[in-house]
ROSE-4610 file (N, C-alpha, C; in Angstrom, 1 decimal, always signed):
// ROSE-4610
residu = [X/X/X/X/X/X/X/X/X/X/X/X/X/X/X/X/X/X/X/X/X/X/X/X/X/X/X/X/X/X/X/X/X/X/X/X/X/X/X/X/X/X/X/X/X/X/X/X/X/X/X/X/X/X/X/X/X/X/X/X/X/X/X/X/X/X/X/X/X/X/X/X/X/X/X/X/X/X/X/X/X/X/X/X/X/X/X/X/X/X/X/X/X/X/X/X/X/X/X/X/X/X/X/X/X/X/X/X/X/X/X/X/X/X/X/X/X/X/X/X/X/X/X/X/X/X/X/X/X/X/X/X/X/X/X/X/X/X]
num = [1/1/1/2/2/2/3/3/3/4/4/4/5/5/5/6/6/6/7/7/7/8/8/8/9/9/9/10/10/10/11/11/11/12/12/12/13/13/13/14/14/14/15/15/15/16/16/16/17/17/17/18/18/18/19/19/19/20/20/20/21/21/21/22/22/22/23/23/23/24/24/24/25/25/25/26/26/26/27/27/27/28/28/28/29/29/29/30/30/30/31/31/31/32/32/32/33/33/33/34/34/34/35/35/35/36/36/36/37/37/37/38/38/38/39/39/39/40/40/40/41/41/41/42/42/42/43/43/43/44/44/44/45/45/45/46/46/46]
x = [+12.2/+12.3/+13.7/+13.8/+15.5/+15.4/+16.7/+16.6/+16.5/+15.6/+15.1/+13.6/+13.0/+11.6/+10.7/+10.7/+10.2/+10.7/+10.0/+10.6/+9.2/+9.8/+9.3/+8.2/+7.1/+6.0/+6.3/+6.9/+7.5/+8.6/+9.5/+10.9/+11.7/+10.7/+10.9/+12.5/+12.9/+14.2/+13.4/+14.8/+14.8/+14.8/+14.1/+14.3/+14.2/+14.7/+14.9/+13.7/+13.2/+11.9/+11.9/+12.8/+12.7/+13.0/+14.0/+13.7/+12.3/+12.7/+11.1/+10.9/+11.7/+11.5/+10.7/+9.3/+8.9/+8.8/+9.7/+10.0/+11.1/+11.3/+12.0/+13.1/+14.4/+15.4/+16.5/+15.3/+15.9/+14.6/+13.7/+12.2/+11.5/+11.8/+10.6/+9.6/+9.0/+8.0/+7.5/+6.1/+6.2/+5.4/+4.7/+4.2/+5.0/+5.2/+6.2/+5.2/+6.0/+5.5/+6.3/+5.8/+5.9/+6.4/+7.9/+8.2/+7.6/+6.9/+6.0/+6.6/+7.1/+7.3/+6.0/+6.3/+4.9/+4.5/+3.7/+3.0/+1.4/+1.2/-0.3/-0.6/-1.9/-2.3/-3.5/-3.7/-4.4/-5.8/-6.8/-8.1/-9.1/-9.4/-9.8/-11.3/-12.8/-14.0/-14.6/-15.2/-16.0/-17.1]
y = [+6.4/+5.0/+4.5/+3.4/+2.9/+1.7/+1.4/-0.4/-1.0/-1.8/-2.9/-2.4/-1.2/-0.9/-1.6/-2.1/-3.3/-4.8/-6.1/-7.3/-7.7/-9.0/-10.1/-10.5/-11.0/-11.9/-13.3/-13.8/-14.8/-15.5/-15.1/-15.2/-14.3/-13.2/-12.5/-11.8/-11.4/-10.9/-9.2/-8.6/-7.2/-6.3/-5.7/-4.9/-3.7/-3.1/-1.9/-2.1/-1.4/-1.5/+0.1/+0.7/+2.4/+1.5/+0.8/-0.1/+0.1/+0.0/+0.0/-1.5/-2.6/-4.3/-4.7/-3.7/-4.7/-5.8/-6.6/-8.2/-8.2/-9.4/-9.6/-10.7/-9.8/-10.6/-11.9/-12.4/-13.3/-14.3/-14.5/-16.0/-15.1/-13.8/-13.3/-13.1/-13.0/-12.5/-11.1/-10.6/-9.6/-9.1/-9.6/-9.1/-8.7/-7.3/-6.9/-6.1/-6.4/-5.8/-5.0/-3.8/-3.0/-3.1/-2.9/-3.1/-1.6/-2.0/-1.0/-1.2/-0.4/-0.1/-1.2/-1.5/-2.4/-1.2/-0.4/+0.6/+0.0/+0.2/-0.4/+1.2/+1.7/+2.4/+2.1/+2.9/+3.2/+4.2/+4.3/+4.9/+5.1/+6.5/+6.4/+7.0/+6.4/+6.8/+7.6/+8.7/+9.5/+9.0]
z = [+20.1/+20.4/+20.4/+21.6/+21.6/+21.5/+21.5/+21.0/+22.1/+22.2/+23.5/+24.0/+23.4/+23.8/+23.7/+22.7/+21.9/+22.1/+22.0/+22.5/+21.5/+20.6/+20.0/+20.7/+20.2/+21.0/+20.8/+19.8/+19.9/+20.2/+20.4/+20.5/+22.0/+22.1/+23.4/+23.7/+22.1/+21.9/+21.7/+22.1/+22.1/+21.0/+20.3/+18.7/+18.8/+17.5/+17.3/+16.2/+16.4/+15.6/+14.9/+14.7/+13.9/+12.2/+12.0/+10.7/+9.9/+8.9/+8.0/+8.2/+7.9/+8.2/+10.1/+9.5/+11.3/+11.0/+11.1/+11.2/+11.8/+13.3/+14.2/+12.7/+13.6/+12.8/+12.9/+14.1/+15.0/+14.1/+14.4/+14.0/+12.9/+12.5/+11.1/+12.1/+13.3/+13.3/+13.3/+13.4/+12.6/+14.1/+15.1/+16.2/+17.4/+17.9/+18.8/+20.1/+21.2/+22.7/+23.0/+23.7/+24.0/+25.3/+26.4/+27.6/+28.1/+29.5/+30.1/+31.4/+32.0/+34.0/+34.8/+35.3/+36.1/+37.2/+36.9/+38.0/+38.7/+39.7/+40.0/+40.1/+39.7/+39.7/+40.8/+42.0/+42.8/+42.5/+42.8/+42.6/+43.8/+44.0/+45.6/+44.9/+45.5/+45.1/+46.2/+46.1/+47.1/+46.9]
């Protein structure tokens, strides 16, 4: 894990979340998102 994988759900700042304090240290909150690639995944049915 690197710093900015993670982003606040409240605050929408970037954390380093390897810390034992999961709490954002910008607002205390303790809920964090995960930044994901935007892929569409395609599915073809026979």
């Amino acid at each position: 894990m690197s710093t900015g994988e993670y982003r606040c759900a409240k605050c929408n700042e970037p954390q380093n979340v390897n810390s034992l304090g999961l709490q954002c240290e910008k607002c205390g909150y303790k809920i964090f998102l995960k930044d994901r690639p935007v892929d569409k995944k395609v599915y073809s049915t026979d």
